[in-house]
N, C-alpha and C positions, 0 to 999 in steps of 0.2 A: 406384340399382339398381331394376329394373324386376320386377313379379310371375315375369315369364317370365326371368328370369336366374338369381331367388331362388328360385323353383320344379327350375331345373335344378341349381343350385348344393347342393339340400338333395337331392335324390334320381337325380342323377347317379352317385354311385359304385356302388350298385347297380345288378344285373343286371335286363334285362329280364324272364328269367326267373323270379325272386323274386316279380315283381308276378303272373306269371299265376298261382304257387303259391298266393301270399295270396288272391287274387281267387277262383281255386277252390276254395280251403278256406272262403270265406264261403258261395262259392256251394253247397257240399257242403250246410253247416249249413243253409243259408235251405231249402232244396228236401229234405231230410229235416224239417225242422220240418212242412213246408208235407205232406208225406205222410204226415209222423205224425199232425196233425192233424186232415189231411182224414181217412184211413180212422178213426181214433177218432169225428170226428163221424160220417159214415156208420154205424157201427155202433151211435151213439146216437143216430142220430136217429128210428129206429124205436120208441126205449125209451120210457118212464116220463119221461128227464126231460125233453128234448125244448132242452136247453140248449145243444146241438152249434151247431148249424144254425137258421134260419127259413127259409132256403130251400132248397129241393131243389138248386138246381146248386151251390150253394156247396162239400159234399164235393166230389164230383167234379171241380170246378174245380180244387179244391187238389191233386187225387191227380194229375192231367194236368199240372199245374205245376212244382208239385216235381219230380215224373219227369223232365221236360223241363229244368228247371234241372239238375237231376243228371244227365242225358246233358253238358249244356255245360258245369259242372266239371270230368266227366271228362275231355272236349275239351282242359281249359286243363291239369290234370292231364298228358296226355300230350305239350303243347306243341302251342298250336295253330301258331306259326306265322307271328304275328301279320305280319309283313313281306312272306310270301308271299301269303295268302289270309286274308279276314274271318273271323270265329269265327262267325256265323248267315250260315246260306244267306239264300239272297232269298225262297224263300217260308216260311221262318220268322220272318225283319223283317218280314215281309208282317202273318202273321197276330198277332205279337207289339203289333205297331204298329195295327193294327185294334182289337186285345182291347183295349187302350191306351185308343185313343180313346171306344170304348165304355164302358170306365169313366168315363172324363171325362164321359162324356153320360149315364149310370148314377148318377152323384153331380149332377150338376145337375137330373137327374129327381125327384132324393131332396129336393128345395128348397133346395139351397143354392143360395147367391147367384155369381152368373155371376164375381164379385172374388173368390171362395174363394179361396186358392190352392192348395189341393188340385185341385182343376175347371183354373185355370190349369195347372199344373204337370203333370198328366196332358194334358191338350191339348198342351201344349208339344211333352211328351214323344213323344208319338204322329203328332202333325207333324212333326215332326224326323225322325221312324223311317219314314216313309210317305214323304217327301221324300228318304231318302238308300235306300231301296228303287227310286225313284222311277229316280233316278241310276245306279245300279248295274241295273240294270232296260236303260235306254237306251243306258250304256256297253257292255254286251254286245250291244246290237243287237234287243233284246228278246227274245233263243231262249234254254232254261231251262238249256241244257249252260252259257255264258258264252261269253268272245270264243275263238273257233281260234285255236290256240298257233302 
C-alpha cells in the first residue's frame, strides 16, 4: 500500500468540509494571536520596557497579518469553495509570496548559513507561491478580472 492510498484510506470518510472548518479554526487562533500580540507590543513599545519589539515594523507587521489571516478564516468559515475558485486571489499569492521570500533573505542577512532550513524552507515556500501566481497569472491571459466565463 502506497502513502497516497493510506493517505486517502485514513481521511477519506470525511467531508471536505470538515477540513476547511479545522483549518479555519487554526487560522482564526494563529491571526488573533498574531493581533493580540502585535497591538500589545505596539503599545509597549513606547513604554519603560521596551521588551515587545526591537523593531519598529514588527508590531505592525503582525497587526496586518493576523487581520489578513482572519479575513481568510473567515473565507473558509463561510466555505470557500475549494473546487470552484482558489482561497487567495493572485495579488494576495503575489504579495504573500514576496513577504515569503523576503524573510528568506531577512534570516539569511541575520547570518545564518545559506543550509539553514529555516532560509531553505522559507525560499521554498515562496518559490513555490511566486510560481503558482505565476501560472495562474498566465492561465487567465494576464488581465486581473481572470479568464471570460
Amino acid at each position: 500500500m502506497d502513502a497516497t492510498s493510506l493517505f486517502k484510506k485514513i481521511f477519506q470518510p470525511l467531508p471536505v468540509r470538515f477540513y476547511e472548518l479545522f483549518v479555519g479554526l487554526i487560522a482564526l487562533i494563529v491571526g488573533a494571536a498574531l493581533i493580540y500580540l502585535g497591538g500589545r507590543g505596539l503599545l509597549d513599545h513606547g513604554g519603560p520596557y521596551r521588551a515587545a519589539c526591537t523593531e519598529w515594523w514588527v508590531c505592525p507587521s503582525c497587526l496586518g497579518a493576523g487581520a489578513w489571516i482572519v479575513a481568510v478564516s473567515l473565507r473558509l468559515f463561510r466555505g470557500s469553495r475549494v473546487q470552484q475558485r482558489a482561497l487567495l486571489f493572485r495579488p494576495e499569492l503575489l504579495v504573500v509570496s514576496l513577504a515569503i521570500v523576503g524573510g528568506s533573505v531577512w534570516l539569511f542577512a541575520e547570518e545564518l548559513p545559506i543550509r539553514d532550513p529555516r532560509v531553505l524552507v522559507f525560499g521554498a515556500v515562496g518559490a513555490v507561491g511566486l510560481w503558482r501566481w505565476w501560472t495562474r497569472r498566465r492561465e487567465s491571459g494576464g488581465s486581473v478580472e481572470g479568464p471570460a466565463a
